[in-house]
C-alpha positions in Angstrom: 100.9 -46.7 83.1 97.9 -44.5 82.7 99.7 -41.4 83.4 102.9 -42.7 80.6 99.8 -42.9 78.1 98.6 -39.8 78.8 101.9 -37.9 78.0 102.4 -39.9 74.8 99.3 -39.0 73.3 99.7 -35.5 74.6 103.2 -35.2 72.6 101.1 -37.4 69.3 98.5 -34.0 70.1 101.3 -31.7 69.6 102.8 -32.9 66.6 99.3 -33.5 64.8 98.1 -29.7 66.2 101.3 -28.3 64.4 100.4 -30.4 61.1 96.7 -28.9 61.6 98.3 -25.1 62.0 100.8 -26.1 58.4 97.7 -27.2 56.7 95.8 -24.0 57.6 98.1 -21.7 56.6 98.7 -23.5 53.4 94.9 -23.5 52.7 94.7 -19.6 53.3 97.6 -18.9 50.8 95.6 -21.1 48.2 92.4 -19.5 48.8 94.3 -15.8 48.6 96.2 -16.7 45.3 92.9 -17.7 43.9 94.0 -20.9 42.1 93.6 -24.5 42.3 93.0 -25.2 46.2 95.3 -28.5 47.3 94.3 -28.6 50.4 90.6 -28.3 50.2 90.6 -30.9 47.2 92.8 -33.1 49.1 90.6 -33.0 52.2 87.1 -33.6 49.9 88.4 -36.2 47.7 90.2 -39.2 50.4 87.2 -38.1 52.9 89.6 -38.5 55.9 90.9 -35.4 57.0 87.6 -33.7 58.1 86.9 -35.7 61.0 90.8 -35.4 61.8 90.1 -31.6 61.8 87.1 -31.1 63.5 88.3 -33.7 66.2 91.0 -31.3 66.7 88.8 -28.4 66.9 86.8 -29.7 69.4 89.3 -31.1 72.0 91.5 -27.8 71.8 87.7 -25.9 72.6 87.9 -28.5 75.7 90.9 -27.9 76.9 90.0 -24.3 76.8 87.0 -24.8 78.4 87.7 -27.3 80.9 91.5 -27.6 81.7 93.0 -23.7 81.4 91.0 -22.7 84.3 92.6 -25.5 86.2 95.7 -24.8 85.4 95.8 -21.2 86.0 95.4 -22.3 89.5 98.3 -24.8 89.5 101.5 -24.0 91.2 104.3 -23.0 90.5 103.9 -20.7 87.7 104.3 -21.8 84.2 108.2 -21.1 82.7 106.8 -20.1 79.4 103.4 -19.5 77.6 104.9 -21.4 74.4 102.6 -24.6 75.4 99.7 -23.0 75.8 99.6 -21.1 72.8 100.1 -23.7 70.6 96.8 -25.1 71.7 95.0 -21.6 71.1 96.7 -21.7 67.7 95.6 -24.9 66.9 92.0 -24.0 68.0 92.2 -20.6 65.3 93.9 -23.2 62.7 91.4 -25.6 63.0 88.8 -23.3 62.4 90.6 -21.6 59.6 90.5 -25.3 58.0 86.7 -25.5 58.0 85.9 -22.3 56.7 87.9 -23.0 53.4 86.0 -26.5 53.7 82.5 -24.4 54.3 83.4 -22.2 51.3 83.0 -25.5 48.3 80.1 -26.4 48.6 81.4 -30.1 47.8 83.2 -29.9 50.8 80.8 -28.8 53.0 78.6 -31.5 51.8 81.6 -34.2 52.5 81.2 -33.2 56.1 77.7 -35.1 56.4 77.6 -35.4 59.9 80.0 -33.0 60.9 78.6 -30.2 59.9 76.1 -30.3 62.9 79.1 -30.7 64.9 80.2 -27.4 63.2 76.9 -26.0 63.9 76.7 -26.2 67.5 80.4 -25.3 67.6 79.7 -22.0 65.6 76.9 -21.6 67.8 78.9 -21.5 71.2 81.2 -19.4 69.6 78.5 -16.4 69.0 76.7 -17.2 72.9 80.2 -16.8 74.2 81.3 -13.5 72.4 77.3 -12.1 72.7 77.2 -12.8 76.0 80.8 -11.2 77.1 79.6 -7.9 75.2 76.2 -7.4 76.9 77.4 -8.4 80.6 80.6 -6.3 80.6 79.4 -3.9 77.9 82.7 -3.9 76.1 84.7 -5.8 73.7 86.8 -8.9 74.6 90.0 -8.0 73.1 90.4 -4.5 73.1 92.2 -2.7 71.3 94.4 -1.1 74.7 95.2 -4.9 75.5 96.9 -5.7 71.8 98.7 -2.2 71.8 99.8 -3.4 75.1 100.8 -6.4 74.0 102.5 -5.2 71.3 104.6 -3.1 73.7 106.3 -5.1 75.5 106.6 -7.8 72.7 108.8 -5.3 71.2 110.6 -4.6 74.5 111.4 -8.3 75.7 111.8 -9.3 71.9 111.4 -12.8 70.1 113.9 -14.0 72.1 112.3 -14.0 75.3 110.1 -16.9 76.3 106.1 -14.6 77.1 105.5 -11.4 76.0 105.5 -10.0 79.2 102.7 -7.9 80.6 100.8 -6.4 83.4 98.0 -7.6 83.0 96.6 -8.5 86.7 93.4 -9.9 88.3 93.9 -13.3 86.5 93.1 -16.3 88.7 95.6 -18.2 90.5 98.8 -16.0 90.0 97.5 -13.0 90.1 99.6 -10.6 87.9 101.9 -13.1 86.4 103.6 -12.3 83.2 102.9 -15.9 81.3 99.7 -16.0 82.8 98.8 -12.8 81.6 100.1 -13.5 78.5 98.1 -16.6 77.8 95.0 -14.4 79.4 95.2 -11.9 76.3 95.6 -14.1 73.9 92.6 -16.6 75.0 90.5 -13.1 74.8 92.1 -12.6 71.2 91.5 -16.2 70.2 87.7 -16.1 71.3 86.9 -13.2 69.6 88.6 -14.5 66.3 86.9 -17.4 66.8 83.6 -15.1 66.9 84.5 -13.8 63.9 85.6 -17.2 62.1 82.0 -18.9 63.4 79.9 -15.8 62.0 81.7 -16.8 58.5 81.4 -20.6 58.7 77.5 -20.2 59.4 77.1 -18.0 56.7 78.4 -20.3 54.6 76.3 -23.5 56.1 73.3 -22.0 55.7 73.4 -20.9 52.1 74.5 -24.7 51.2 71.9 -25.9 53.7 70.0 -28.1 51.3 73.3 -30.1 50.6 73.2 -30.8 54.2 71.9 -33.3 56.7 67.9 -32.7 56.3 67.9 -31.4 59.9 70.5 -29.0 59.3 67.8 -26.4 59.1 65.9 -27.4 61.9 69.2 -26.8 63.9 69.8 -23.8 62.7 66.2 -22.4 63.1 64.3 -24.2 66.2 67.3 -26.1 68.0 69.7 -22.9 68.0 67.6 -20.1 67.1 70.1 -18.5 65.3 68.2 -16.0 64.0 68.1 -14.0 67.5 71.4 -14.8 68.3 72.4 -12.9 65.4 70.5 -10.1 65.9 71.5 -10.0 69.2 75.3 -9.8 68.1 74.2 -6.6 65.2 72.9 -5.2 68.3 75.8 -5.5 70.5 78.4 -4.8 67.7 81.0 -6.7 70.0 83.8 -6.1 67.3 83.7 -2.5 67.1 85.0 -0.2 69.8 86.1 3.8 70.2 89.8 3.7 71.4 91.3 7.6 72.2 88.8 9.2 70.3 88.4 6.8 67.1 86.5 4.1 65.9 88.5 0.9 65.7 87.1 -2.9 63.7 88.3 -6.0 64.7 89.6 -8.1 61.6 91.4 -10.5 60.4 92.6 -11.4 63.9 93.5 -7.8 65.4 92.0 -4.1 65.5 92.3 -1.1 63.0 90.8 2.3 62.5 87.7 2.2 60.9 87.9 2.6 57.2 85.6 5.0 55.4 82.4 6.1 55.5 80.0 4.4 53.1 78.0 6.0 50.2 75.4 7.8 52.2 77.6 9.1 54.6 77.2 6.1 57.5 79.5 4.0 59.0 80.6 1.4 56.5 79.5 -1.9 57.5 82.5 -4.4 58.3 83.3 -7.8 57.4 81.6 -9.9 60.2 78.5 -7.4 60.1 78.1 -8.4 56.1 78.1 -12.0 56.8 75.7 -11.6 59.6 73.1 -9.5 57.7 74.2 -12.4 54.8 72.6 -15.2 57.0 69.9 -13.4 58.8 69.0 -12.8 54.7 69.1 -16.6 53.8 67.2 -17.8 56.6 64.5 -15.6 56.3 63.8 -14.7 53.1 63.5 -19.4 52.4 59.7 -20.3 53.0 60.7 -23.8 53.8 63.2 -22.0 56.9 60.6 -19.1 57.7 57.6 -22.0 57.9 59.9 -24.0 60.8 60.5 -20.7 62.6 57.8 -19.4 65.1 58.0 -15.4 65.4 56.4 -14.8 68.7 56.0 -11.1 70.9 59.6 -12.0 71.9 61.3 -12.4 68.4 58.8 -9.9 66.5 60.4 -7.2 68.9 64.0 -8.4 68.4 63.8 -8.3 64.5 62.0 -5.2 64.8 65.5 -3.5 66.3 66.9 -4.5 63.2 65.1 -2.2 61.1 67.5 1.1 62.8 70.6 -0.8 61.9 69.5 -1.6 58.2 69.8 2.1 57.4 70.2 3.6 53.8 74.1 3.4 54.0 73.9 -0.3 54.5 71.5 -0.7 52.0 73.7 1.3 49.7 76.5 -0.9 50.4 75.0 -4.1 50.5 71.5 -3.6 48.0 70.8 -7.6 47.9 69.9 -7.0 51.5 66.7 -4.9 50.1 64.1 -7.5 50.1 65.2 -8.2 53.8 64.4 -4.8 54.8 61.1 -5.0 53.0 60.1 -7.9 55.1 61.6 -6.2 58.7 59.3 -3.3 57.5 55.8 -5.1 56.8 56.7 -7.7 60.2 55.2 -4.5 62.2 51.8 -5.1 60.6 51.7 -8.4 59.5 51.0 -11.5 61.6 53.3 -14.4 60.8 51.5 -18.1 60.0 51.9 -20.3 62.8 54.7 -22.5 62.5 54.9 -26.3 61.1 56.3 -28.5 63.5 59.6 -29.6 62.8 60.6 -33.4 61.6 60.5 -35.8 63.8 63.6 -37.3 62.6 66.9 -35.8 63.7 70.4 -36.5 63.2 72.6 -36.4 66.5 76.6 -34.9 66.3 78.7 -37.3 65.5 81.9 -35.9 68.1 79.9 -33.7 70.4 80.1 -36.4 73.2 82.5 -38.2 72.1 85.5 -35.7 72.6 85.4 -35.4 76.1 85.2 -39.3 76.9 86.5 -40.5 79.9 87.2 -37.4 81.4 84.4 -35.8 81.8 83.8 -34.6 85.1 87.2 -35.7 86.3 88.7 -32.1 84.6 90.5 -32.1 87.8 92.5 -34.6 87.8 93.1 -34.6 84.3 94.5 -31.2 84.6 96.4 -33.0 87.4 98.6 -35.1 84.7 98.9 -32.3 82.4 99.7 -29.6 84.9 103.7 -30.6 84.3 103.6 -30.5 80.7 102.1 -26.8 80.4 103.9 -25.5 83.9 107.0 -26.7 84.2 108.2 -28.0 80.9 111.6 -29.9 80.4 114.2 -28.0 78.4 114.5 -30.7 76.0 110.3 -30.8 76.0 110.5 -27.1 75.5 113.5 -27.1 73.0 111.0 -29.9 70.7 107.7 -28.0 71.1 109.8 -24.9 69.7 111.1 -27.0 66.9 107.6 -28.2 65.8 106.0 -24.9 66.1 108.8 -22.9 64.0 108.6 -25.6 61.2 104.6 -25.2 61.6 104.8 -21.4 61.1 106.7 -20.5 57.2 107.8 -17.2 57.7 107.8 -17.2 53.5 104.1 -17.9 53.6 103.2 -15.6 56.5 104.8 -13.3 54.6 103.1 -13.6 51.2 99.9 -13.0 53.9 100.3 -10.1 55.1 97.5 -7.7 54.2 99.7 -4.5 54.9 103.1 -3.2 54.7 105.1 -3.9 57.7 106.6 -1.0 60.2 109.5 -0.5 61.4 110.2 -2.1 65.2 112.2 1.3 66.2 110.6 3.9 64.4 107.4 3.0 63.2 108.1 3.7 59.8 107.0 1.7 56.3 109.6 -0.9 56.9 111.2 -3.1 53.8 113.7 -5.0 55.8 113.9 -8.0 58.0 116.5 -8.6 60.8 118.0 -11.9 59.5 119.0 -12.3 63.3 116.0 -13.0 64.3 113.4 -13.3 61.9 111.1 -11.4 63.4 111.3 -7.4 63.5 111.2 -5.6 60.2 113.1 -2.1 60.0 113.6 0.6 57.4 117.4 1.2 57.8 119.9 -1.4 58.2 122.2 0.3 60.8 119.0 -0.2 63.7 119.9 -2.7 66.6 117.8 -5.4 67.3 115.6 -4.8 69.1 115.0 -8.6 70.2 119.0 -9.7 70.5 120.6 -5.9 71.4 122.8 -6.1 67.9 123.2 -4.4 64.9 120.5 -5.5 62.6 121.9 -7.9 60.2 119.1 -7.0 57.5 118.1 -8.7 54.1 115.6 -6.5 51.6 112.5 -8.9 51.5 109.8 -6.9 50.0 109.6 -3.5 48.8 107.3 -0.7 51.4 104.0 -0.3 50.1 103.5 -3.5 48.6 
């Protein structure tokens, strides 16, 4: 009876993770068109769908936590990666969701309680990415792993079930192409995610006063964000050198570094902007800098910040001038001591309550799963694929796209798509598909170079 409970709300999860993945990508075209935001009102003004969201961020961060190791280890081997990912994607949609939320500062203040749930989310994000980069020294998604994976996408096709790969070493099944699918792609997703929590505390903190009153105590004294930040400016974990060049990790996958800024440095990137945008805000407010203690420790952490905050990044970000200022006179100064912090707190709302049940009986949780994500029913499979391709608009995705799209056979600036399969793009209409071995049935969808 258990188990039959179990599986319904696991196919309830699916349908509601694919509403979660429409929703976000509706939200992004909004917030790219620059008009009136639907989603983001809707959300704000019934005051429902941002526990719905968050809910749904934090049990996809638990079953990636707690029940993909598990399942790695499961035999047999899964028969497609096509479950999996849509938990990883409703993870990145999720959190696509509350960043447009973070954005209004309405909506962030609708969250109430949530946001500390956001908070510590954002939080373990940063520890998770920080920590990967300064134990393995190296990014991790690299930029070899998503040419790789773009490979042999384009040799197996859209038709195939995993974007075969061979990636080995991975736990349980060692080698194994789903496996190393879903591998990559977790790597992918956590350093989106990286990316996507720098953002969302950026935003929290310059609305902070609109927040729960111990939303600064969090994010000075509980978390100490302020050295987990310059920790990550430090490490740089989304920058890399790939045959010879420097390569950015953005908007979900790597490029070549774009040019140099105005002095001649290194220009600084996205996620490095929002960073230095925090680290700003935090410590520039004497109601923040009074809760925070600068000890030896700290003093010489902030101090390696003054290399980094060069005259290139000044000259591309001057509002970060009075920051350097204050780095600069921290060498001779000594900070006041600290006021304690309020003894009134606010506890997360979800951050216990996600888990439930299961926790600490991952095991045998991953136990009733286990045939849902291995071995999938056809008809199972044939719905989950249903849901998922009515989730993903190609029309929107399209209207996304922040470059023009190459040709799948030559590499070419590509105007094309195969109306076969939907998927490749090509610049000449007499190219087989690649994904179904036919001649291209092409329609013109978009001019190249816009």
């Amino acid at each position: 009876m258990k188990q039959t409970q179990s599986l319904a709300k696991l196919t309830k999860w699916v349908i509601q993770g694919c509403r979660i993945v429409q929703l976000s990508l509706q939200a992004a075209l909004e917030a790219s068109q620059g008009g009136h935001e639907h989603v983001q009102h809707s959300i704000t003004l019934h005051n429902k769908g941002g526990l719905a969201i968050i809910w749904h961020l934090l049990a996809a961060e638990t079953w990636r936590l707690h029940l993909l190791p598990l399942l790695r280890r499961q035999e047999p081997a899964p028969t497609s990666s096509l479950p999996f990912m849509l938990v990883l994607q409703t993870e990145t949609s999720a959190m696509t969701l509350v960043e447009c939320l973070a954005f209004h500062e309405d909506a962030a203040e609708a969250l109430d309680g949530l946001s500390l749930d956001v908070i510590d989310y954002c939080v373990r994000q940063l520890t998770d990415v920080a920590a990967f980069s300064q134990a393995e020294q190296q990014p991790l998604f690299s930029p070899q792993e998503a040419l790789h994976t773009l490979t042999e996408t384009s040799k197996q096709g859209p038709g195939s079930d995993a974007c075969h790969g061979g990636h080995e070493g991975h736990e349980g099944h060692e080698g194994h192409e789903s496996y190393a699918e879903v591998a990559r792609e977790e790597q992918r997703v956590r350093l989106m995610l990286g990316c996507r929590a720098a953002s969302v505390l950026q935003l929290l903190s310059s609305c902070r006063r609109r927040l729960p009153l111990c939303a600064t105590t969090r994010l000075a004294v509980t978390h100490d964000v302020v050295q987990l930040l310059a920790s990550l400016l430090c490490a740089s974990p989304w920058k890399t050198h790939y045959r010879g060049k420097p390569y950015v990790f953005q908007d979900g996958q790597w490029a070549e570094q774009g040019a140099e800024g105005q002095d001649g440095g290194p220009a600084l990137t996205r996620t490095e902007c929002q960073i230095w945008a925090t680290l700003h805000t935090l410590l520039m407010d004497p109601e923040t800098l009074a809760l925070y203690e600068i000890n030896s420790r700290r003093r010489s952490a902030l101090l390696k910040l003054r290399g980094l905050l060069n005259d290139a990044a000044l000259a591309q970000v001057p509002a970060l001038e009075p920051l350097a200022r204050w780095l600069a006179s921290l060498a001779f100064t000594t900070p006041q001591a600290p006021r304690p912090p309020p003894l009134v707190t606010s506890v997360a709302q979800l951050g216990e309550s996600v888990a439930g049940a299961w926790r600490g009986r991952w095991p045998r949780l991953a136990g009733l799963l286990g045939p849902r994500f291995l071995t999938p029913t056809p008809d199972a499979l044939a719905a989950l694929a249903t849901h998922m391709a009515a989730a993903w608009d190609l029309e929107a995705l399209e209207a996304l796209l922040p470059d023009t799209p190459a040709c799948a056979a030559c590499g070419s600036p590509a105007g094309r798509r195969c109306s076969r399969c939907h998927a490749n793009w090509y610049c000449r209409r007499d190219y087989k598909c690649i994904g179904l071995g036919k001649p291209a049935q092409v329609i013109e969808s978009r001019k190249p170079g816009k």
